[in-house]
TORVEX-709563 format. One record per residue: residue number from 1; residue in three letters; x, y, z of N, C-alpha, C in turn. Coordinates in nm, 3 decimals, padded with zeros to 5 digits. Example, Ala and Ser with C-alpha at 12.3 -4.5 7.8 and 13.67 -1.06 7.14 Angstrom:
BEGIN
1  ALA  01.319  -00.569  00.780  01.230  -00.450  00.780  01.320  -00.330  00.780;
2  SER  01.285  -00.225  00.708  01.367  -00.106  00.714  01.290  00.003  00.787;
***
This chain:
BEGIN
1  UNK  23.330  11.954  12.273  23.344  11.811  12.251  23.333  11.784  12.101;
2  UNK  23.405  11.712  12.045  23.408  11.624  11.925  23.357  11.492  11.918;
3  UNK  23.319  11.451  11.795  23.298  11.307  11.841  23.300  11.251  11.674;
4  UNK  23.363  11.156  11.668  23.418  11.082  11.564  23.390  10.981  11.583;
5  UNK  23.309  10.935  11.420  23.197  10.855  11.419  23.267  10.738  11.264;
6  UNK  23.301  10.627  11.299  23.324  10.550  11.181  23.260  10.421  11.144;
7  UNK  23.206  10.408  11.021  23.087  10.341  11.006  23.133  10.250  10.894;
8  UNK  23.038  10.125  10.882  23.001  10.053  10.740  22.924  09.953  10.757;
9  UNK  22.905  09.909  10.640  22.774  09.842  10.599  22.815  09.700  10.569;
10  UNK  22.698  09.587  10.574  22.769  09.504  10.528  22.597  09.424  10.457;
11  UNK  22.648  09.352  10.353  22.513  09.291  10.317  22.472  09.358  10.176;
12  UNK  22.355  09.339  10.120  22.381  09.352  09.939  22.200  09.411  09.965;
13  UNK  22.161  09.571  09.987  21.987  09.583  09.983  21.915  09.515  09.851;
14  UNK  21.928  09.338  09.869  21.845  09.313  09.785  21.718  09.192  09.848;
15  UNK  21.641  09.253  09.919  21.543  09.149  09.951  21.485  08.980  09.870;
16  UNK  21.572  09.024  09.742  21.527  08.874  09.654  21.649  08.746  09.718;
17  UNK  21.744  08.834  09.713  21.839  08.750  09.720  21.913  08.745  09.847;
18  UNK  21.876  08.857  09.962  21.940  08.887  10.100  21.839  08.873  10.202;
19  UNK  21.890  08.833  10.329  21.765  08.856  10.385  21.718  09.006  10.471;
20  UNK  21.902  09.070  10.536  21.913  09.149  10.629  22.012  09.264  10.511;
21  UNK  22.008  09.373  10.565  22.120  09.491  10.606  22.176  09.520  10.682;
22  UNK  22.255  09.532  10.713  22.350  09.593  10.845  22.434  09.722  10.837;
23  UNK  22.403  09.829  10.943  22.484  09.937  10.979  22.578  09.905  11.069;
24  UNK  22.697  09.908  11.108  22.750  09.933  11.229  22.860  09.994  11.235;
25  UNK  22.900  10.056  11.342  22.971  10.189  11.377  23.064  10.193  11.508;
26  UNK  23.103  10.286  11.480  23.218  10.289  11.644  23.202  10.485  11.667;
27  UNK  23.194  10.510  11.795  23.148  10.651  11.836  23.284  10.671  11.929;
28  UNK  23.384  10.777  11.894  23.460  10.824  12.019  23.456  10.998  11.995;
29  UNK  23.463  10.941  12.152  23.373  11.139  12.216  23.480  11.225  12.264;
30  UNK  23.635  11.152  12.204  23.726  11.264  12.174  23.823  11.218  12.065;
31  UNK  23.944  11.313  12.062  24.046  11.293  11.953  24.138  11.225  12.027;
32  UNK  24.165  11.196  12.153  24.276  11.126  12.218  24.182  10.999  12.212;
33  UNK  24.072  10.990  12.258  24.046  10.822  12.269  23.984  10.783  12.124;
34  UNK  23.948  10.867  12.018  23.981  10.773  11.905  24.133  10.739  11.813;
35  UNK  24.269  10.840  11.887  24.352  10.813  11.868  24.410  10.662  11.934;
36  UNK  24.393  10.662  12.071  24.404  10.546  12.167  24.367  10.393  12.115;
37  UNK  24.252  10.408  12.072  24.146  10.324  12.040  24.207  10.269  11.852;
38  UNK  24.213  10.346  11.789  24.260  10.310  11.645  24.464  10.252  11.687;
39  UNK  24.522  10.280  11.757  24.671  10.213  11.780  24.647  10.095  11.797;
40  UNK  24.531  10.064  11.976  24.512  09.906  11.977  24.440  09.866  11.856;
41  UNK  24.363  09.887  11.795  24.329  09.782  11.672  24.430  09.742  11.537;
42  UNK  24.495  09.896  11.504  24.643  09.852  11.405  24.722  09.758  11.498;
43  UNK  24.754  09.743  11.602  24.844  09.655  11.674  24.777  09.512  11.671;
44  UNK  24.640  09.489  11.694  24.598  09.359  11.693  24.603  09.316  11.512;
45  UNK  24.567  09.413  11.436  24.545  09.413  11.297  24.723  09.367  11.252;
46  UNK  24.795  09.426  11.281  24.955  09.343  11.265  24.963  09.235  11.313;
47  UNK  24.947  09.181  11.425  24.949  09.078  11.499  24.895  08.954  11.393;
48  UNK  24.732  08.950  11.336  24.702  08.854  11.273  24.701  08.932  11.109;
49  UNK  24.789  09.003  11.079  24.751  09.036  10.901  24.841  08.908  10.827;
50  UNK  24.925  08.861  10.912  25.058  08.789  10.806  24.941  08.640  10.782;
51  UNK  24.854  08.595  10.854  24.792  08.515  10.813  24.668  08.474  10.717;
52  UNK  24.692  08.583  10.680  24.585  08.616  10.544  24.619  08.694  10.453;
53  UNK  24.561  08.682  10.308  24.636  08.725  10.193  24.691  08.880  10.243;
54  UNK  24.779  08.888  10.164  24.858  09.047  10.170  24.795  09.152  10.064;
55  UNK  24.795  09.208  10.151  24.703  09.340  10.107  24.543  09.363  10.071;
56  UNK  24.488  09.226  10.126  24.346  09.254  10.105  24.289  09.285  10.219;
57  UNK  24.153  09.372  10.245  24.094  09.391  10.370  24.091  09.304  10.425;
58  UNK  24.099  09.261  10.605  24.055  09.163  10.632  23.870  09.141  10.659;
59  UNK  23.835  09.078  10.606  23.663  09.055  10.623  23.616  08.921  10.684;
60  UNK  23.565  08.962  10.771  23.446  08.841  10.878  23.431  08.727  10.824;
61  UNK  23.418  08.694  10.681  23.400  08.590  10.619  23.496  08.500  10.646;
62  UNK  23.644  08.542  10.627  23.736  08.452  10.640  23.812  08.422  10.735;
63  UNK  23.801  08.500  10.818  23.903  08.537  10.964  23.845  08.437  11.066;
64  UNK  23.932  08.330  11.093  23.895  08.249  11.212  23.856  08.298  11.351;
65  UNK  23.755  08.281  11.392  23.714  08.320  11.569  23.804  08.376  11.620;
66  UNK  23.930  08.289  11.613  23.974  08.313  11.716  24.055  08.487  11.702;
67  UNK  24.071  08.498  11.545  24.166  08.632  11.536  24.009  08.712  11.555;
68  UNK  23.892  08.722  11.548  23.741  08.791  11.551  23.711  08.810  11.649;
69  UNK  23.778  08.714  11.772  23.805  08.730  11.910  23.891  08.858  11.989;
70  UNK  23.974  08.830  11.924  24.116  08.909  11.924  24.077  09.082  11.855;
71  UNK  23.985  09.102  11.783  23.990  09.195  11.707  23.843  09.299  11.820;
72  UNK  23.759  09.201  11.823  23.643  09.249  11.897  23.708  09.283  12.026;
73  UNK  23.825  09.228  12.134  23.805  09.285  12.209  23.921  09.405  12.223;
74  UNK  23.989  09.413  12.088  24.065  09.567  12.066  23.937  09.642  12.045;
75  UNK  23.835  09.633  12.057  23.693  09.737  12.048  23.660  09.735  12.188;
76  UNK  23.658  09.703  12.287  23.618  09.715  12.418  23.603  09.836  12.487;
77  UNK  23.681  09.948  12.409  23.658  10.043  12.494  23.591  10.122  12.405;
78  UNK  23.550  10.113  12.262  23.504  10.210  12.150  23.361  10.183  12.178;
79  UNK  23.244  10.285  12.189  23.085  10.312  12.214  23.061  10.243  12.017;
80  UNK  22.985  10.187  12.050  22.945  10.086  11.936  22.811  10.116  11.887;
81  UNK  22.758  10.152  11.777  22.597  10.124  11.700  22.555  10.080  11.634;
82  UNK  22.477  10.012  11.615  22.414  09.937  11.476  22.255  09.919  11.422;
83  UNK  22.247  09.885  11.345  22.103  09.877  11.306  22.144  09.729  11.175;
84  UNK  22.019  09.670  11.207  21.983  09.544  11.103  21.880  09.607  11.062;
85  UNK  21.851  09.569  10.886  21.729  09.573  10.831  21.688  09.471  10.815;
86  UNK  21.529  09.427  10.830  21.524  09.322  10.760  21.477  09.347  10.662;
87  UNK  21.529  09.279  10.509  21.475  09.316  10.397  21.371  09.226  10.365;
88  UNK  21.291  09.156  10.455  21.170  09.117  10.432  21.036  09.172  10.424;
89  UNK  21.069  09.280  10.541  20.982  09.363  10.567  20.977  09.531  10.489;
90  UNK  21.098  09.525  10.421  21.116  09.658  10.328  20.965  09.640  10.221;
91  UNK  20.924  09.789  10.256  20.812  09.806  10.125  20.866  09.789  10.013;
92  UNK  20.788  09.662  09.918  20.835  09.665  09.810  20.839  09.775  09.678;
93  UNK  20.774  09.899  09.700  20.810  10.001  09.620  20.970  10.086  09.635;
94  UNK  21.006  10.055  09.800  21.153  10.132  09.801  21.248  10.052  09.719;
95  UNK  21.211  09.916  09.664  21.354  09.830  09.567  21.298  09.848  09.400;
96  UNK  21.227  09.982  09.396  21.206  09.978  09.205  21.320  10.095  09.215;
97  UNK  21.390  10.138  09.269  21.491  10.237  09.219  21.624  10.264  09.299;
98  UNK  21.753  10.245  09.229  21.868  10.242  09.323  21.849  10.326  09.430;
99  UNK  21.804  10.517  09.320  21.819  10.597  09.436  21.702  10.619  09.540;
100  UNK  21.610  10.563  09.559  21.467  10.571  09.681  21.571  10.441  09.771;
101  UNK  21.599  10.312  09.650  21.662  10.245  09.790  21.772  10.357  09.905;
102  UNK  21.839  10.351  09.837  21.956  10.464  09.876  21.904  10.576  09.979;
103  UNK  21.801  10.674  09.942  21.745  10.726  10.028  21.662  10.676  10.177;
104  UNK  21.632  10.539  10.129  21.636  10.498  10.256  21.718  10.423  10.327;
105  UNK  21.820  10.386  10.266  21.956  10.334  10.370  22.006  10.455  10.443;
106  UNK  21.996  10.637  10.377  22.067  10.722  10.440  21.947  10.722  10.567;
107  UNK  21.822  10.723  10.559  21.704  10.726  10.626  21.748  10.656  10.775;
108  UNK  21.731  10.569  10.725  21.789  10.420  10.836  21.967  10.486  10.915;
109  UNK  22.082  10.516  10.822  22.185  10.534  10.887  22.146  10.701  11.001;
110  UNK  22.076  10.794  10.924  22.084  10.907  11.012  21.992  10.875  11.132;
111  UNK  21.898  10.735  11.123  21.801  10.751  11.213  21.869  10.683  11.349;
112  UNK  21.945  10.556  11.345  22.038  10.478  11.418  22.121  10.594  11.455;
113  UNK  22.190  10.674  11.354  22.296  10.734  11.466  22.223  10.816  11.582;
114  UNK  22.108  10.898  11.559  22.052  11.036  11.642  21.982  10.944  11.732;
115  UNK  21.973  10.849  11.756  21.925  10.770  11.866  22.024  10.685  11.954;
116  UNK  22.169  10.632  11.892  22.276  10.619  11.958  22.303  10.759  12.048;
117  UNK  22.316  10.861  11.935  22.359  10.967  12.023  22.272  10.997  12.139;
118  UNK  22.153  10.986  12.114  22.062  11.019  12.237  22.085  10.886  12.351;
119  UNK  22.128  10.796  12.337  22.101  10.727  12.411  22.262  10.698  12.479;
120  UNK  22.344  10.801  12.426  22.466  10.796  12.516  22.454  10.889  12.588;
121  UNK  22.378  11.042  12.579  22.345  11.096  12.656  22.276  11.102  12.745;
122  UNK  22.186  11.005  12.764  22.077  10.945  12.890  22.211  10.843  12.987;
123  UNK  22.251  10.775  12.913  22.366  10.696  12.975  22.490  10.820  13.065;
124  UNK  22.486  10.913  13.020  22.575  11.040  13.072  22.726  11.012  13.014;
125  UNK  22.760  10.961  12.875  22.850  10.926  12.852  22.900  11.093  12.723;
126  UNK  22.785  11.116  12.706  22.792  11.278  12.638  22.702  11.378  12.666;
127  UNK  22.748  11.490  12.638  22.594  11.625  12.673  22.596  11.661  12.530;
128  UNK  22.509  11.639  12.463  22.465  11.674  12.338  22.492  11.825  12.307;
129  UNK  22.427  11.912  12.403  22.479  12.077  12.400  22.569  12.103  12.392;
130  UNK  22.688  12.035  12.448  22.832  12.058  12.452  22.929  12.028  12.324;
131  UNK  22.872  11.960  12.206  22.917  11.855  12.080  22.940  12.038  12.022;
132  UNK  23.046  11.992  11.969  23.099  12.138  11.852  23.102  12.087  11.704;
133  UNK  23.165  11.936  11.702  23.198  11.957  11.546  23.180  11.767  11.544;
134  UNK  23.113  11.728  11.445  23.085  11.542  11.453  23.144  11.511  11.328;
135  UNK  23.225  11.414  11.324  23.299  11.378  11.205  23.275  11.217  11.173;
136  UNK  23.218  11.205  11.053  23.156  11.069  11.024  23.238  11.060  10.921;
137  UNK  23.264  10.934  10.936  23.390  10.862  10.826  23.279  10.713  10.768;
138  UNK  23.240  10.704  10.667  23.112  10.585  10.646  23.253  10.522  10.532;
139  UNK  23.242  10.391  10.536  23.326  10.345  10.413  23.237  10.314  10.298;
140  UNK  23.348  10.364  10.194  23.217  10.330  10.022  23.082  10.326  10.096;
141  UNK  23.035  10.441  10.129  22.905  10.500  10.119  22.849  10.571  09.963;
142  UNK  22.740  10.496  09.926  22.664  10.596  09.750  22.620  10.704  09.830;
143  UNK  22.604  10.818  09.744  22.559  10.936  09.778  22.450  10.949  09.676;
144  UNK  22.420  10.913  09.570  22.315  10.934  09.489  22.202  10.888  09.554;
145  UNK  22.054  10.988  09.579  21.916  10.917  09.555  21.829  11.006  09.529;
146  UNK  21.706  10.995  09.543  21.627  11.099  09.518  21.518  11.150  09.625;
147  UNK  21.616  11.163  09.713  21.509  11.220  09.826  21.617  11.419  09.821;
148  UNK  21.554  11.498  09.903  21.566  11.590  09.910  21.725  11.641  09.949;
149  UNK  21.777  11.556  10.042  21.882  11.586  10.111  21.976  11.449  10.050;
150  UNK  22.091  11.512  09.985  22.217  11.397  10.036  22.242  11.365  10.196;
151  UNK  22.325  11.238  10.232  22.317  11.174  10.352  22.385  11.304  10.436;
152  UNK  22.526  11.409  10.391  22.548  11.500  10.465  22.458  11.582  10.559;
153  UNK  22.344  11.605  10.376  22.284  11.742  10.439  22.169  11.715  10.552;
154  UNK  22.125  11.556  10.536  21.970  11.498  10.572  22.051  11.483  10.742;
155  UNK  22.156  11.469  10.743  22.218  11.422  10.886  22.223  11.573  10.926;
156  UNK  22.296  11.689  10.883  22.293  11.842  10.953  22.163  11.862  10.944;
157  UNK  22.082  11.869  10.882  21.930  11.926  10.874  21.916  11.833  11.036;
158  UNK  21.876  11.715  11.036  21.795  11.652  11.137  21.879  11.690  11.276;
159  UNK  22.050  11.709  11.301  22.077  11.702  11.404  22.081  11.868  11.487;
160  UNK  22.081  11.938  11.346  22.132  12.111  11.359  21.985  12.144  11.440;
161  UNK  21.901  12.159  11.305  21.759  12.255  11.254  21.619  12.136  11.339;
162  UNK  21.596  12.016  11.324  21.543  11.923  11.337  21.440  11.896  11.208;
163  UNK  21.364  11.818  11.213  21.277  11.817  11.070  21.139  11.818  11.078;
164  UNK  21.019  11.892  11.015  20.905  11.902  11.045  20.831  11.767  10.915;
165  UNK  20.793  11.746  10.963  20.669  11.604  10.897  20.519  11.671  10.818;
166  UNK  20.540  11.758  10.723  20.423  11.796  10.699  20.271  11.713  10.741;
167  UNK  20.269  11.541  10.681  20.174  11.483  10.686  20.109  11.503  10.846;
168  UNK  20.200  11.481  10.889  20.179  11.474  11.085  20.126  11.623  11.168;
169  UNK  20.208  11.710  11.054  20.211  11.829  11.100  20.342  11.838  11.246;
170  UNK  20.408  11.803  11.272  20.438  11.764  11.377  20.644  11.806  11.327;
171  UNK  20.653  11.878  11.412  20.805  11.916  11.390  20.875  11.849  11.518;
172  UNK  21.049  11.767  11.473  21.059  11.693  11.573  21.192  11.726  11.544;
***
């Protein structure tokens, strides 16, 4: 099994001036139904592009309900994840440095996905044992911070090897 994973973010990690973060994602657990699945959305995505400027992304901000309507339910059949932060509650030492912020947005994205994934497998929608090769597509994702692992390696470390917690002592 494969499973192709496409993600992005939306929101600015600045607790002065934001209140939330947002992850969210789309999971397909093969190459025919994320082929399937990406036709209906270019087809709804033609349908309403002529009504908004040419050639810019279309973004949530400007797109009337009713085409947000139209677009959400070309997602109906794609396994969906997300995570909100609230940046109220972010320790204020993770916003003195781009890259600790950064390290913990990858923190937050690897932690949301390995719990989607687990929780499609309780659902019986995947067997985790059976996964060969996971392909994550994140849009304008930073890769700079200063934790140990870039977001690649911190996502194979935790899903391959798993990760031990010195403080805890506790390998999970």
């Amino acid at each position: 099994m494969n499973l192709f994973i496409y993600s992005d973010e939306s929101g600015v990690f600045d607790p002065v001036h934001e209140d939330y973060f947002v992850f969210g994602g789309l999971i397909y657990i093969s190459k025919e139904q994320k082929d399937t699945e990406a036709r209906k959305y270019r087809n709804v995505e033609k349908c309403i592009q002529y009504k908004y400027p040419k050639g810019q992304e279309l973004k949530a901000c400007y797109i009337s309900n009713k085409d947000k309507g139209k677009i959400f339910r070309s997602l109906n059949n794609s396994l969906k994840f997300g995570v909100v932060i609230d940046l109220k509650k972010i320790h204020k030492d993770i916003c003195n440095s781009k890259k600790t912020k950064q390290r913990y947005l990858d923190y937050a994205y690897k932690i949301v996905l390995k719990k989607s994934l687990q929780s499609l497998e309780l659902d019986g929608k995947i067997d985790l044992n059976k996964i060969e090769n996971i392909y994550i597509y994140v849009d304008e994702h930073v890769t700079a911070t200063d934790g140990r692992y870039e977001l690649r390696e911190a996502i194979e470390q935790e899903f391959k090897h798993g990760t031990f917690n010195a403080s805890w002592n506790h390998f999970y």
